[in-house]
Every structure is written in C-alpha cells, then in structure tokens.
BADRENNU-310039 format. One record per residue (C-alpha): residue number from 1; residue in three letters; chain; x, y, z. Coordinates in nm, 2 decimals. Last residue first. Layout:
N
(NUM; 'ala'; 'A'; (X; Y; Z))
...
//
This chain:
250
(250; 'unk'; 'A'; (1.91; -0.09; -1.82))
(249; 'unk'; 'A'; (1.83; 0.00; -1.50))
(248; 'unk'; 'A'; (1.55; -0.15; -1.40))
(247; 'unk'; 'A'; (1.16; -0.15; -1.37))
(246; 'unk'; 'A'; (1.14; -0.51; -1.22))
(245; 'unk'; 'A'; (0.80; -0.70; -1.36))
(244; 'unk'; 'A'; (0.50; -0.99; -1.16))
(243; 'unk'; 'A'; (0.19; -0.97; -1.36))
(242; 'unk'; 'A'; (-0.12; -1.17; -1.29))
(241; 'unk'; 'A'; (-0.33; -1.16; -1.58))
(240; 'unk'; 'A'; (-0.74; -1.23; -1.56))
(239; 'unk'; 'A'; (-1.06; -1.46; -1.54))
(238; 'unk'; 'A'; (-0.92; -1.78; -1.50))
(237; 'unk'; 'A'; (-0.60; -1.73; -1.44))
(236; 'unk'; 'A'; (-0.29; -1.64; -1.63))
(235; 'unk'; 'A'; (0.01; -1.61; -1.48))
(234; 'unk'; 'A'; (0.27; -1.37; -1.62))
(233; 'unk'; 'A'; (0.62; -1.30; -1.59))
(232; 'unk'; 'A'; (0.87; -1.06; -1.65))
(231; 'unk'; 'A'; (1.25; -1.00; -1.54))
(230; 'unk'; 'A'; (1.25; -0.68; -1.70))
(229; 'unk'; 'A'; (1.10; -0.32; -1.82))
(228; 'unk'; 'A'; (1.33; -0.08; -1.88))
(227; 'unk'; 'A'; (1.46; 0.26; -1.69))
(226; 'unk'; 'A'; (1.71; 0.54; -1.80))
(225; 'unk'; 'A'; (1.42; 0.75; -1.88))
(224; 'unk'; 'A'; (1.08; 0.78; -2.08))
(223; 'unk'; 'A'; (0.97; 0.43; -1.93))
(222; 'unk'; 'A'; (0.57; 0.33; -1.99))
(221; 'unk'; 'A'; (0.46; 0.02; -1.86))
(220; 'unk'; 'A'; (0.15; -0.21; -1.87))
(219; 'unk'; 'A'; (0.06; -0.10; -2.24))
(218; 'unk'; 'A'; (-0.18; 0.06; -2.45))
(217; 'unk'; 'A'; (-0.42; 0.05; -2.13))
(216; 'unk'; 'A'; (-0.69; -0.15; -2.02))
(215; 'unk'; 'A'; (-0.59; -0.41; -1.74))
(214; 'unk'; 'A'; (-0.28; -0.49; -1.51))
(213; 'unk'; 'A'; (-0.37; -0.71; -1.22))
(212; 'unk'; 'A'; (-0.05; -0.71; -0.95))
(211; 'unk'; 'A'; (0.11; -1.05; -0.80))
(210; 'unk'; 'A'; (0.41; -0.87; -0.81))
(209; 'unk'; 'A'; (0.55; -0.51; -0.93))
(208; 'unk'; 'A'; (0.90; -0.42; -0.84))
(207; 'unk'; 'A'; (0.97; 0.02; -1.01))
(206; 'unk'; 'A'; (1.29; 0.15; -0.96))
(205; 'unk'; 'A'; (1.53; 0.41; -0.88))
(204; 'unk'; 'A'; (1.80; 0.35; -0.68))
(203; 'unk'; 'A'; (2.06; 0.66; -0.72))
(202; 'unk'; 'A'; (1.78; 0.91; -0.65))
(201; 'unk'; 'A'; (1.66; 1.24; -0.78))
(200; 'unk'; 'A'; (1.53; 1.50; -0.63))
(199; 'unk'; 'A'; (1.77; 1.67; -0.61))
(198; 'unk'; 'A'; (1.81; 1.68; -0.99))
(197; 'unk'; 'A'; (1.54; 1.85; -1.05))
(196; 'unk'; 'A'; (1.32; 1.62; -1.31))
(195; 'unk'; 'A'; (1.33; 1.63; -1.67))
(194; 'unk'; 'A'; (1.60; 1.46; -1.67))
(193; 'unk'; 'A'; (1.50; 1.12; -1.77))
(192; 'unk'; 'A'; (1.62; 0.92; -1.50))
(191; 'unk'; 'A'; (1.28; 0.84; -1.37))
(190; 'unk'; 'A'; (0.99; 0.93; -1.60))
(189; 'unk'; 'A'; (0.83; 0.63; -1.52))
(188; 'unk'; 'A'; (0.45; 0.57; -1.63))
(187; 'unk'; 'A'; (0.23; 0.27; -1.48))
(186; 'unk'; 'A'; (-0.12; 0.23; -1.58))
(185; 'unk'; 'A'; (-0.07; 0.37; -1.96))
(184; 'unk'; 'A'; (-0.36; 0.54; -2.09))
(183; 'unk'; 'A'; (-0.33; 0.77; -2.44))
(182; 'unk'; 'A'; (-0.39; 0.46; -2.63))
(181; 'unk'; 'A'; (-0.73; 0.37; -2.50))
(180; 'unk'; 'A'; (-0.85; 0.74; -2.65))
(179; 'unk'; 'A'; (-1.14; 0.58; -2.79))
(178; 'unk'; 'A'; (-1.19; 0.45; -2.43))
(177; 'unk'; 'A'; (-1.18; 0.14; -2.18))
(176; 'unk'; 'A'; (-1.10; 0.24; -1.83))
(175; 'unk'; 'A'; (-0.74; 0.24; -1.75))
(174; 'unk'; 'A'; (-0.68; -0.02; -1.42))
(173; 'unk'; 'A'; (-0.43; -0.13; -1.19))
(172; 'unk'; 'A'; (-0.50; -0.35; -0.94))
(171; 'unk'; 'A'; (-0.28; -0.42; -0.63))
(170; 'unk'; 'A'; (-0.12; -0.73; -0.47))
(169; 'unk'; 'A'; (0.24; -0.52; -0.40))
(168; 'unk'; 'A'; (0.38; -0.27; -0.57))
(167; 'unk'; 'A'; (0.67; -0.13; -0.47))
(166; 'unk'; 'A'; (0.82; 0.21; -0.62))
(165; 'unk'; 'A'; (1.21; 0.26; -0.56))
(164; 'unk'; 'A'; (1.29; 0.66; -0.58))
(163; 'unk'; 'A'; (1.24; 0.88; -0.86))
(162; 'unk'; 'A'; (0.93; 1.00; -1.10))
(161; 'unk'; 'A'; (0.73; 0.76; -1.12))
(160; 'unk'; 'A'; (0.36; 0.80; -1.19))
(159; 'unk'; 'A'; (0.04; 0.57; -1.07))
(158; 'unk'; 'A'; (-0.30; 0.54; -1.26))
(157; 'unk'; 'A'; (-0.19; 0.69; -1.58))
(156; 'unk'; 'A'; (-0.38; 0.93; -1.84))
(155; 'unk'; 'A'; (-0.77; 0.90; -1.87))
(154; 'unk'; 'A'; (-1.01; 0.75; -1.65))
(153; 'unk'; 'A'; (-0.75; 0.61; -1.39))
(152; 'unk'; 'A'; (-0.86; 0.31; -1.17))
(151; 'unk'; 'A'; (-0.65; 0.23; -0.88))
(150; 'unk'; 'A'; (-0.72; -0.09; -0.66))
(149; 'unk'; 'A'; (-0.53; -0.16; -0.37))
(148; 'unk'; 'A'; (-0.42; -0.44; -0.13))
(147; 'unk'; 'A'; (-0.02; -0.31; -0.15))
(146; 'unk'; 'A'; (0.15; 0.01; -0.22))
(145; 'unk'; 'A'; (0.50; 0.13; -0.11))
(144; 'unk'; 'A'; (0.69; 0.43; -0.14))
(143; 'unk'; 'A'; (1.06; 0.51; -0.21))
(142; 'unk'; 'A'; (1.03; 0.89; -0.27))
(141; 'unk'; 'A'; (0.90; 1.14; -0.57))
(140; 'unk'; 'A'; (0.59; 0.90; -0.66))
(139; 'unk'; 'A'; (0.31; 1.06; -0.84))
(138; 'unk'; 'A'; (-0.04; 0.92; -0.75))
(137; 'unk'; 'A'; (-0.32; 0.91; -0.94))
(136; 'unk'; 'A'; (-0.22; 1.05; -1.26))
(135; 'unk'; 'A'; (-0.21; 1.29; -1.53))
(134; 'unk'; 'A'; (-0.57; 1.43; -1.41))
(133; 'unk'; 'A'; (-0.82; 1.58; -1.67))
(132; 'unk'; 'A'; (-1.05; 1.22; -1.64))
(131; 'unk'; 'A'; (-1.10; 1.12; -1.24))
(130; 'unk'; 'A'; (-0.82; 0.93; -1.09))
(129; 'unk'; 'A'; (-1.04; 0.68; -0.92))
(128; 'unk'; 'A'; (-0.87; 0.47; -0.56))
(127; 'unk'; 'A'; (-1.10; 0.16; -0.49))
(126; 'unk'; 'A'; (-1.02; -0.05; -0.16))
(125; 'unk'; 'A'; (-1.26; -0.35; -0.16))
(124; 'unk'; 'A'; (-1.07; -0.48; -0.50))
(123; 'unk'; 'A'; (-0.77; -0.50; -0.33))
(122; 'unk'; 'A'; (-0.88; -0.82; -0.15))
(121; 'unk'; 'A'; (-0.96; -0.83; 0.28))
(120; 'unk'; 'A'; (-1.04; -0.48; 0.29))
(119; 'unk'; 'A'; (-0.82; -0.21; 0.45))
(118; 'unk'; 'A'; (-0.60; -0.11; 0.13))
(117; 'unk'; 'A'; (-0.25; 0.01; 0.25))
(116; 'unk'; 'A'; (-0.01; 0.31; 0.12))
(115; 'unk'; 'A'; (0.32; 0.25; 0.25))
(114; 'unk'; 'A'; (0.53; 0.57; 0.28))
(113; 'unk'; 'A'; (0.92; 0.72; 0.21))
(112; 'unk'; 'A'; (0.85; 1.14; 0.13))
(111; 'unk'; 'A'; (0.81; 1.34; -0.18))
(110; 'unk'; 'A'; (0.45; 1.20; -0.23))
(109; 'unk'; 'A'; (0.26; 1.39; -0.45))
(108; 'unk'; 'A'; (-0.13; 1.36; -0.54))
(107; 'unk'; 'A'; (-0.24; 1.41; -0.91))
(106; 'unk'; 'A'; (-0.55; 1.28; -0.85))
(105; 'unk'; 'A'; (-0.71; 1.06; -0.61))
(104; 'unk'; 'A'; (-1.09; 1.04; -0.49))
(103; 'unk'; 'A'; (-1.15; 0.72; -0.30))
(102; 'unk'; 'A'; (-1.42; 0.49; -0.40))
(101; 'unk'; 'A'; (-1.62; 0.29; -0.16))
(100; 'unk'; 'A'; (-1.59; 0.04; 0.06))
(99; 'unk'; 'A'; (-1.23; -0.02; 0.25))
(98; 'unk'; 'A'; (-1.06; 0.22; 0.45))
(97; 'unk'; 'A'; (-0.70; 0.32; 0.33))
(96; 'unk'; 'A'; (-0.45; 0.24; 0.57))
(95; 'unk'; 'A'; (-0.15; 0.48; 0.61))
(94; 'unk'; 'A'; (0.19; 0.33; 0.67))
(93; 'unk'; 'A'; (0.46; 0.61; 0.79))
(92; 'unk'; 'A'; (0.80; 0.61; 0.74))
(91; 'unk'; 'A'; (0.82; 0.96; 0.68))
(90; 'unk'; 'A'; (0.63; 1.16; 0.86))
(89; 'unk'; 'A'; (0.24; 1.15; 0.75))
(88; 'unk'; 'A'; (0.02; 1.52; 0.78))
(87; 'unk'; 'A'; (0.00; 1.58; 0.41))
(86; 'unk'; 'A'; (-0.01; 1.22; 0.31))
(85; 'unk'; 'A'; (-0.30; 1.19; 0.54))
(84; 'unk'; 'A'; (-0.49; 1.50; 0.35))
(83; 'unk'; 'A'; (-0.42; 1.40; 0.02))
(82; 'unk'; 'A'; (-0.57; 1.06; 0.14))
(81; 'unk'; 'A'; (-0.88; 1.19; 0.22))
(80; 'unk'; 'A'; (-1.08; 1.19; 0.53))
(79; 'unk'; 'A'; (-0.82; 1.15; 0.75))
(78; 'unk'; 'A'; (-0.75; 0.99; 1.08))
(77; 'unk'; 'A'; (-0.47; 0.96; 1.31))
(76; 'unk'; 'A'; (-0.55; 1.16; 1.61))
(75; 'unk'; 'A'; (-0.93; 1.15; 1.61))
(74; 'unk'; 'A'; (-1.05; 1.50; 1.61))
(73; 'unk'; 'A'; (-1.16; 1.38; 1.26))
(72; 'unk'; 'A'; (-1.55; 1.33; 1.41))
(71; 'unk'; 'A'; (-1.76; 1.17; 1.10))
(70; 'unk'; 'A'; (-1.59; 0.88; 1.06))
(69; 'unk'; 'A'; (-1.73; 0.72; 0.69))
(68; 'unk'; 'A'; (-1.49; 0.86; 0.52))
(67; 'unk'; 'A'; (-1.15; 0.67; 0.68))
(66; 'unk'; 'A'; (-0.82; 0.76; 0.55))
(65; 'unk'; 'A'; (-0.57; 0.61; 0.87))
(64; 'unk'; 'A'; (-0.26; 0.68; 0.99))
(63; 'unk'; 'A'; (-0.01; 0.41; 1.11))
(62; 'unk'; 'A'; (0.20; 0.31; 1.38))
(61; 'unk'; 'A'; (0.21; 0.63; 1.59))
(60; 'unk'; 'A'; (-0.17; 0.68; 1.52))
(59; 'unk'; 'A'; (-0.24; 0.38; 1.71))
(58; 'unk'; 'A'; (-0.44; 0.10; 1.58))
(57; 'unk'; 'A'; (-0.23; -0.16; 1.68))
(56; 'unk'; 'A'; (-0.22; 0.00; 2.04))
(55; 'unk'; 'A'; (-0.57; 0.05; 2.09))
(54; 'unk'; 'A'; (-0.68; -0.29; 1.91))
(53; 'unk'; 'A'; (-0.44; -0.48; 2.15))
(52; 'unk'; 'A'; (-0.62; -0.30; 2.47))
(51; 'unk'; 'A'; (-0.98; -0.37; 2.32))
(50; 'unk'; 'A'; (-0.86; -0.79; 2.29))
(49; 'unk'; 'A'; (-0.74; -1.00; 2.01))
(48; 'unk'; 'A'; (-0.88; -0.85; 1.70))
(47; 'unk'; 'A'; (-0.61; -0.56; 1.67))
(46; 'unk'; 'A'; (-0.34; -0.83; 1.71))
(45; 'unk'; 'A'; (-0.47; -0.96; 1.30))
(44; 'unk'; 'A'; (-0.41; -0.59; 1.15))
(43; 'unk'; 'A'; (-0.03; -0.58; 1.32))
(42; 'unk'; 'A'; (0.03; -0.90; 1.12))
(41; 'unk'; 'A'; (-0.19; -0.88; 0.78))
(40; 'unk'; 'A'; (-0.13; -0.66; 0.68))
(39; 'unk'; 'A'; (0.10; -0.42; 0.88))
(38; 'unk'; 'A'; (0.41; -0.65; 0.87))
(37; 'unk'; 'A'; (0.47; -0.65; 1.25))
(36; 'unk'; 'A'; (0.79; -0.48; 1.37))
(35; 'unk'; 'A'; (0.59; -0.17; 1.52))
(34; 'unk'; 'A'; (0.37; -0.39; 1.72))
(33; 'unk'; 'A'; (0.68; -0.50; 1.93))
(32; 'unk'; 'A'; (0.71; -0.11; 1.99))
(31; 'unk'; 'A'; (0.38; -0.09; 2.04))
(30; 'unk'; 'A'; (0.37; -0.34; 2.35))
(29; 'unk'; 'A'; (0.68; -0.16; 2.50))
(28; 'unk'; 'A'; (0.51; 0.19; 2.51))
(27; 'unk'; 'A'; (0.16; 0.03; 2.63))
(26; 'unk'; 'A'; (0.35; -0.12; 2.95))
(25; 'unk'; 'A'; (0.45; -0.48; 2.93))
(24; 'unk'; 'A'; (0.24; -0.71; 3.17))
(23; 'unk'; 'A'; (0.01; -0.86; 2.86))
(22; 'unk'; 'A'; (0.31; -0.98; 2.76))
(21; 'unk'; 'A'; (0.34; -1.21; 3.07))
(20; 'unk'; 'A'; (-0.02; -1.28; 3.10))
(19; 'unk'; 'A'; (0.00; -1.40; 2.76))
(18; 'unk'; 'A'; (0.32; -1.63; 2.81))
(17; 'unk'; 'A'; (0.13; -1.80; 3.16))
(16; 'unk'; 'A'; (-0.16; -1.87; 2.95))
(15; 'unk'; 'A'; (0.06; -2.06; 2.66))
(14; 'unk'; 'A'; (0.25; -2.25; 2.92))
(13; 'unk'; 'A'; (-0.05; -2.34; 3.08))
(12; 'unk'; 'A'; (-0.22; -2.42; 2.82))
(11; 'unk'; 'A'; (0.13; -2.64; 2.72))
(10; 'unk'; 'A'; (0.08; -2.83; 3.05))
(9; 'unk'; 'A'; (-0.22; -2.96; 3.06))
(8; 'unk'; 'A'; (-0.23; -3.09; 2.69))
(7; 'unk'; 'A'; (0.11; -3.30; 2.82))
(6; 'unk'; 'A'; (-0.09; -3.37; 3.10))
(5; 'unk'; 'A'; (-0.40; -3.49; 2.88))
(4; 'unk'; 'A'; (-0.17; -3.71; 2.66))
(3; 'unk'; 'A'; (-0.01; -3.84; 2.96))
(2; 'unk'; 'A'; (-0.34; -3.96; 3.09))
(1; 'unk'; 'A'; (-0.44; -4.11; 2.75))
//
C-alpha cells in the first residue's frame, strides 16, 4: 500500500510539474502546438481546459468562426454567414460553423483549400439549407474538407464538384422529398468534364465520402466527367444508411 501511494505520489507530480512547464511557453509557441491538433475534436477539447487555452484554441489564426447568435462582429474571426467567412478565409483555413439553427447556403464558391466544421457534438446540430432556385449548396473549385455537418438542398444538389479532392467526413446529406425527386442528386461532379476552365482544373480530382448519411435523391452520386463511383460500402443501422464511396478516376 505505501508504495502504491508513492508511486500515485510521484506521477501527480510528474503530471503537475509537465503543465506548469507548458503552461510557461509564450502564447506564439502554445498556438503553434495548437495548430497540429485535429480541430474536432482535439484543439476543441484544449478550449475547455483553462480561459488562457480557450483564447489560443479559439484564435482567429487557427480557425474562423460563423456564429449568428454574436451580435458584435468586430470580433476578429467571426462571421455571420459562411459566404462571408469564406470570403475573408486564407487558404488553409478551418472555419467552424456554430451549432443550432439553420444556416443559409446557396450556390457558395470555394476556389481555395478549406475545412468546413460543424460545432455541435453530431452533424445533425449543424444544419446548412440550400433553399429551392439554387443549383447547390456549396460548389467546390479547391481541395476542401467537410466534416460534422448537415446539408439539406430543396431542389438541385447539396454539394458540387467541380475540381480538386472533396472530403467528406461524418456529414448528412439530404434532398427533400418532392415530385421533382429525380431532379436532386446530393453529390454532383462535373470534374473532368470540360466544361470547366482549364486552370482551374486539377490533376487530383476526387470525391472520399465516409461514415456520411445519404437520403432523398435519385441517386447518391452524379459524375458528368472523367469520374466514377467506387470502392463502396454500406452499413445499415437501425434507422438509416451509412455510406463510405471514392469518386475516382476511372
């Protein structure tokens, strides 16, 4: 018993003595570490540990944010729309989309490398609604990432590719039931089809979808280029599909 409490002894203060030590780096060296953290749920966890941590995780220089319910956007950083955030983001960014709520998003471009984010702790907490008239949600120009998120398109597609390698990660895609069902597709690639400048193209297109919900829609995937659908597979669950697909080359 006494060497089991020594032993217990020691390693607190091992462990205090190692968060006094980081806890000594300077604000530029502690987001710099910050910076190699997967930003869900890594970098999202160090914002609960102390008011110094949640400064630096939640740092504009690490990620933008598209919050509605802030009502003063002086704040570096934050956005009340995500046309707005994608406007302002360099590439490289990671934006995080606010949970609750439904944000409006049609026919957005991004023509430059991001990760678009959900905030809530499931994807369907973070709601993204292509409204009817639009051809998609988002329209993907650049190697881009989504994860945590819902998108619901009324009519036409939730996201569209057009070049670059499209992740998505743990997201929802949805085409609302309609007469015109068949005119919905949730994911559309045009990639390689040429009717695209051609500098805007890129060698690696692709689309990687895992662990994503696919519902309503003639089909999951629509390719009008030099991409196919491959490597799928499906779990089903109780209540709904889990897709995991490669958009390839064929």
């Amino acid at each position: 018993m006494e060497l089991e409490e020594q032993e217990m002894r020691k390693s607190r203060k091992i462990s205090s003595s190692s968060s006094a030590l980081i806890n000594n780096l300077d604000d530029g060296c502690l987001m710099h570490i910050f910076s190699f953290l997967s930003p869900i749920p890594d970098r999202y966890n160090t914002a609960l540990v102390c008011h110094r941590w949640c400064y630096l995780a939640c740092h504009p220089r690490l990620w933008l944010r598209v919050d509605r319910s802030i009502k003063d956007f002086s704040e570096p950083g934050v956005f009340p729309s995500i046309e707005e955030a994608v406007s302002a983001a360099r590439p490289g960014d990671t934006i995080l989309i606010a949970a609750g709520g439904s944000h409006l998003a049609s026919n957005i471009q991004i023509k430059k490398p991001l990760c678009l984010i959900g905030g809530g702790e499931l994807p369907d907490e973070t709601t993204l609604v292509c409204l009817r008239g639009s051809d998609s949600a988002l329209e993907f120009l650049s190697t881009c990432k989504l994860s945590n998120l819902t998108v619901k398109a009324e009519l036409g597609c939730c996201l569209l590719h057009r070049s670059g390698r499209l992740i998505i990660d743990e997201c929802i895609l949805q085409c609302e039931s309609n007469p015109l069902d068949y005119l919905s597709c949730p994911i559309v690639s045009t990639a390689g089809s040429g009717v695209f400048p051609s500098n805007l193209k890129s060698d690696g297109d692709s689309v990687s979808v895992s662990h994503t919900r696919i519902e309503g829609g003639a089909k999951a995937v629509l390719t009008s280029g030099d991409l196919a659908l491959q490597r799928v597979r499906v779990i089903y669950a109780r209540t709904c599909l889990y897709f995991w697909f490669d958009v390839d080359c064929k």
